[in-house]
N, C-alpha and C positions, 0 to 999 in steps of 0.2 A: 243782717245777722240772724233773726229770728228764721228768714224766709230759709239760708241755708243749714240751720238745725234744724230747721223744719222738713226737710225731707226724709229724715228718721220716722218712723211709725208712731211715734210715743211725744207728748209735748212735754217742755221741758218748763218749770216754774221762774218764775222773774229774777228770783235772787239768782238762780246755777245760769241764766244766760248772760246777769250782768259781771258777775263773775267770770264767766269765757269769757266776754269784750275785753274786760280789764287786763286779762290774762294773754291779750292777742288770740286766742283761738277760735277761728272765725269760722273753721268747718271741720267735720268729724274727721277723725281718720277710719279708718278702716276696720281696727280692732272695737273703737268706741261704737262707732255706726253699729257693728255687729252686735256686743254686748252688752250696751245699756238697754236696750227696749225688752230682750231677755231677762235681765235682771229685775228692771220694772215688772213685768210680769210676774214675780217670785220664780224665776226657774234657777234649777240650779247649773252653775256652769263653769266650766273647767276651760281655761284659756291658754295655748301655747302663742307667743308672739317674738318677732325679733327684737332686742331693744331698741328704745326710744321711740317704739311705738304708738305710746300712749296707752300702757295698762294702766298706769295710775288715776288718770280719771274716769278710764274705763269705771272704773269700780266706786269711786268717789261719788261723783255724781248722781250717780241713782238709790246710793247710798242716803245720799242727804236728803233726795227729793222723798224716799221712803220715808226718812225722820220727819219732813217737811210736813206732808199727808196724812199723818195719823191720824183718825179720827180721836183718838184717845191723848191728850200730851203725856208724854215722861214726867212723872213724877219728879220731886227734888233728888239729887243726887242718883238716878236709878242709871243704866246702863241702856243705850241705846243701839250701840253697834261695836264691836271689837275687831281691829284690824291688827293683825298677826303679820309679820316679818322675818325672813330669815337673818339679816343683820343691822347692825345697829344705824348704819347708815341710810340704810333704806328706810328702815323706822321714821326717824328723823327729816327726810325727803318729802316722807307721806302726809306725815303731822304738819309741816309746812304748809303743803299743796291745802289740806283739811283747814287752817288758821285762815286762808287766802278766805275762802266760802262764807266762815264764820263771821267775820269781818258785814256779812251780811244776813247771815242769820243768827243775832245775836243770843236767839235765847237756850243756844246748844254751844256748850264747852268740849274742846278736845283736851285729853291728856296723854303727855305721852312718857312709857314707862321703857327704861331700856335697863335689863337684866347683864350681870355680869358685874368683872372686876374692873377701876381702871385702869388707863394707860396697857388696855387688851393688845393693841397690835401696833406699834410704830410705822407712818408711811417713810419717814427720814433719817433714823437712826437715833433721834433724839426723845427722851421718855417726854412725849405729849399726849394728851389724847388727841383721837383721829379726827374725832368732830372739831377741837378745835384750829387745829392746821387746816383743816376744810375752808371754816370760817374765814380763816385768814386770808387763803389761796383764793377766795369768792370775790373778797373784795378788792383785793389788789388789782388793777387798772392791767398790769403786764407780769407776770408770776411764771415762773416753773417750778412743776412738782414730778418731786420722783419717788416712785412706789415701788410695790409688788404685785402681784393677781390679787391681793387683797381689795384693788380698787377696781379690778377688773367690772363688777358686777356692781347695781343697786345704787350707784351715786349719778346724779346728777348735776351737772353742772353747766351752766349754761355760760353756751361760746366759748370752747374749749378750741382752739382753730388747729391746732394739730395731737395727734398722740404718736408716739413715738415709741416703738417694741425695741429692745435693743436686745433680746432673746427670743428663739422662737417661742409662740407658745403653746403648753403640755398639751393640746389639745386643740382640734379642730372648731370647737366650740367656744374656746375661750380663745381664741382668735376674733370672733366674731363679739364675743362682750367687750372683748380692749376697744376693737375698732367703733364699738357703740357709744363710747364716752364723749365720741366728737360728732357732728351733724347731727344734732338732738333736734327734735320737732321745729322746724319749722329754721332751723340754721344750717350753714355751711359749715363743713370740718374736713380733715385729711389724715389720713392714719400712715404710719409705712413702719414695714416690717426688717429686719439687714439679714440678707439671707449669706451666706457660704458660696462657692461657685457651686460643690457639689449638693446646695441643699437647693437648688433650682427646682426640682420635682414638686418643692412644696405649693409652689404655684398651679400649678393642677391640680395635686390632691386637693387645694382649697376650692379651686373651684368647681373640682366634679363633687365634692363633700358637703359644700356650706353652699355652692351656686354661687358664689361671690369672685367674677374677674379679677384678677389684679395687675395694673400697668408695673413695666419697670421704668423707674428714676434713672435717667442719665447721672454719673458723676459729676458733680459741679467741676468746673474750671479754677484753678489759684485756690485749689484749698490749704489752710494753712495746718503744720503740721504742728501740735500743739503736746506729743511724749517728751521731747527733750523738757519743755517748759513743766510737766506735771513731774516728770522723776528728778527736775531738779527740788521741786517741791518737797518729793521723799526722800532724797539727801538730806536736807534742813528740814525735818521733821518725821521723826519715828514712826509715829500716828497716822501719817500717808501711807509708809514704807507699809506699814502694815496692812493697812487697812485694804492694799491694794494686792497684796497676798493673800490676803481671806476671801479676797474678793473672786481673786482667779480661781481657788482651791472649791469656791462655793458652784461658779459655776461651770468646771469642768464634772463635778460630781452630779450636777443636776443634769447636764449634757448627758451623762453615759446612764441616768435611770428615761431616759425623753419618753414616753408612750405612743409617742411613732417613730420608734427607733430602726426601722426597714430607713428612716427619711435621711433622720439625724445619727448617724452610727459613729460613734467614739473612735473607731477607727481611723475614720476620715477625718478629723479634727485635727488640723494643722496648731499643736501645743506654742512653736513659735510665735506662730503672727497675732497669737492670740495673747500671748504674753507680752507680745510688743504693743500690742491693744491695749491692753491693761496697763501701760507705763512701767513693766517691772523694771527692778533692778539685779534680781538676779531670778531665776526658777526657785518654786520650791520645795521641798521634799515632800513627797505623795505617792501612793500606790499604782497611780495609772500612768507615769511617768519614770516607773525603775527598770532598768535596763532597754530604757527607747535613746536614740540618736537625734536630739530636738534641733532641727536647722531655722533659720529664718529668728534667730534670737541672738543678741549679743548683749552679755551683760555689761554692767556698768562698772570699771575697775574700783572698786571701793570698797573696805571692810563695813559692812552692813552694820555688823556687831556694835560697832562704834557708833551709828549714826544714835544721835538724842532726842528724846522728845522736847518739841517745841513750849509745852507747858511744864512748869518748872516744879511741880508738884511729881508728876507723873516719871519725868525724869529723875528725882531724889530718891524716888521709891525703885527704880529702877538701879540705879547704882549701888542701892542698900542690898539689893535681893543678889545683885552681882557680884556683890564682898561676900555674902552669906555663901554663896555658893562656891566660891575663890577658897573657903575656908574648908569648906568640907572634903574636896581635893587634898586638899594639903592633908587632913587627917586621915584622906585614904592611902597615899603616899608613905605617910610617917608610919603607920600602923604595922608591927614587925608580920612576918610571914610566920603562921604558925605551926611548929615542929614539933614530929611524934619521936618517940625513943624507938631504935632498930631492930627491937623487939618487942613493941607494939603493934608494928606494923606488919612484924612477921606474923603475930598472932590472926590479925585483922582478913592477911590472904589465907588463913588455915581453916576459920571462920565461913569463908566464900567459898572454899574447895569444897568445905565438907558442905552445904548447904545444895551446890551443884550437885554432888554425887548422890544426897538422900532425893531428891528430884527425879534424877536419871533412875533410879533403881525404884521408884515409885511406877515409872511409864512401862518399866520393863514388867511390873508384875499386876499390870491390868491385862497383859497378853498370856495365857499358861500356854504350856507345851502341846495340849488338846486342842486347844483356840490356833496356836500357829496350824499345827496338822492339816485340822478342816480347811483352814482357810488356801492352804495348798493343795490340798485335793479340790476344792472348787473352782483353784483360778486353774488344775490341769484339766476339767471338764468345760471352763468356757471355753478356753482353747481350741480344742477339738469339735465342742459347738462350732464356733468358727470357721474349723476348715471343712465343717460337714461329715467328719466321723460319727457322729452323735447327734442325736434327735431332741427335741424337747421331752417326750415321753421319758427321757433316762433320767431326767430331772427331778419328776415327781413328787416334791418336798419329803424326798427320802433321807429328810435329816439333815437337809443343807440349809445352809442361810440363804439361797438363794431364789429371788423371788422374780415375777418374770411380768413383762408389759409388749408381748411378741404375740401377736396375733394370727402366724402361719409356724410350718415347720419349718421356715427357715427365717432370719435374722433382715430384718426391715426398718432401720435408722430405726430401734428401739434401746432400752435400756434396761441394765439389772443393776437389782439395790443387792450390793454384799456388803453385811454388817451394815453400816453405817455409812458405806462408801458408793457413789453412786461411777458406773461404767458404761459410757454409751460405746455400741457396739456394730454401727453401719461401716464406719470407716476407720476405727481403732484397732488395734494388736494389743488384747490385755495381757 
């Protein structure tokens, strides 16, 4: 152990090597190699790396053997080092990894401080916090979890044997963080992506983009097909029916904003198969779907309307809001049609006439008799500019509104301003 740390430039102290042993990590990687003996040195250093490459002891380690080494100890309570995070899970990953070390250098406490409200962001739809579902998902022997790009980044979890994108993702890079949550230091994992026929191309982009090959999975054999079983589910239960509505609606919107949208174009999205994906039971009303022909979908003969929810709270409140609204109808129905006397109403068009006519006789006397004149004496001098009777010279701002952007004596896709009105004049007859 010692012999292959020891090929680092910098020796490392008894407690950080028996802490790797413990830890299983038995040789640097590549990022550590590089920037712990840097860092022992006091330099400062700026690190890009792919995940699961080991930033986090990168940094830890020399960290500690710096605390370690002081000539001077930390006084009570002072501050020895502050490690900063951009989220909360990552925080909490670090302080771990930090507790691991501690364990052997007893007389340095870490604390770990995480800002914010809780219950910030749901991985499952239920109000928890993240850190706890984490915990839960850690320990369980055999678990699935399902997320958002929220977990994309910063979590670790060890022995995670597959991840599974069931949309593409927004970005070339965050392709590369999903796929990093499984094969973490020193284990095996497998990612896979479900691409479209026509979003094939993504395989290349990834790979001339990120450097990252990717094989295609054959279809399995005797797969079973499991929509009839899930939309029976949303017949006997609203809460599916819907759920699986919001679902589609969420991601056909996210579809048409994709940031490699040359890849993924909304176009190409076959609304059908995708809705059969989804278990619907019928389409549902949205803007990217009014006035299209959606094939490859057959809904489910059943009043929707009807279906109930399964929880009996949720359904009572539902019936209530459906009489409320049952009533309001009615009172729009009942409500008489309201009528004017036939000589109210002759008043009301007399009203409109006259308001038209003070309007028109307004437009008529921004124009006087002087203003028509010139204005036809100028359009009979473009005129004649045009068919070459008349030169620019005749122009002169001899009192005309007309003003000139013609830079020979004859007329070259240029333009004149009269009044307020602009005449281009290469290929026009004013």
């Amino acid at each position: 152990m010692e012999d292959t740390w020891g090929e680092i430039p910098v020796i490392l102290e008894k407690p950080m090597l028996s802490v790797l042993t413990k830890l299983k990590f038995y040789t640097p990687t590549p990022v550590q190699e590089a920037c712990i003996p840097l860092f022992l040195k006091n330099k400062d250093v700026a690190v890009e790396a792919i995940t699961g490459s080991g930033k986090t002891l990168a940094f830890v380690v020399p960290m500690l053997q710096i605390l370690w080494k002081r000539d001077e100890p930390l006084e009570k309570q002072s501050i020895g080092a502050v490690i900063i995070s951009p989220t909360r899970e990552l925080a909490q990953q670090i302080a771990e990894v930090v507790e691991q070390f501690l364990r052997e250098i007893p007389q340095f406490t870490c604390f770990l401080c995480i800002g914010g409200a809780s219950n910030v962001l749901s991985i499952h739809g239920k109000m928890k916090k993240r850190t706890t579902v984490l915990d839960k998902f850690k320990r369980l022997p055999n678990s699935v979890l399902l997320c958002t790009d929220v977990m994309a980044r910063g979590i670790d979890i060890a022995e995670v044997h597959w991840v599974i994108q069931y949309d593409p993702p927004k970005s070339p890079a965050a392709f590369v963080h999903r796929c990093g949550r499984t094969a973490r230091i020193g284990h095996m994992g497998s990612a896979i992506v479900f691409l479209q026929p026509h979003e094939d191309i993504f395989v290349k982009f990834i790979e001339i983009n990120q450097k990252v090959p990717l094989l295609e999975m054959k279809q399995m054999p005797n797969v079973e097909n499991y929509i009839p079983k899930v939309q029976t589910l949303a017949v006997n239960d609203r809460a599916v029916f819907e759920k699986g509505m919001q679902a589609y609606v969420s991601f056909v919107q996210s579809y048409a904003k994709h940031e490699c949208n040359m890849i993924f174009r909304i176009k190409d999205l076959d609304f059908g198969k995708l809705a059969s994906g989804f278990c619907l039971l019928k389409l549902p009303k949205m803007p990217e779907l009014k006035g299209k022909t959606v094939e490859n979908f057959v809904p489910v003969p059943i009043d929707t309307d009807a279906i109930p929810f399964k929880d009996k709270i949720r359904e009572k409140q539902r019936l209530v809001r459906l009489q409320g609204e049952g009533q309001d109808k009615e009172l729009k129905l009942k409500r008489p049609h309201k009528t004017e006397a036939w000589s109210q109403q002759k008043a009301k068009k007399e009203r409109r006439k006259k308001r038209k006519e003070i309007k028109s006789n307004k437009m008529k006397e921004e124009f006087t008799q002087e203003d028509i004149a010139d204005l036809e004496d100028d359009i009979k001098l473009i005129k004649k500019l045009k068919k070459g009777k008349v030169f620019i010279r005749h122009f002169k701002y001899s009192g005309s509104h007309i003003h000139f952007c013609i830079r020979t004596s004859y007329i070259d896709k240029s333009f004149i301003v009269l009044g307020n009105y602009f005449f281009f004049l290469n290929d026009t007859i004013i």
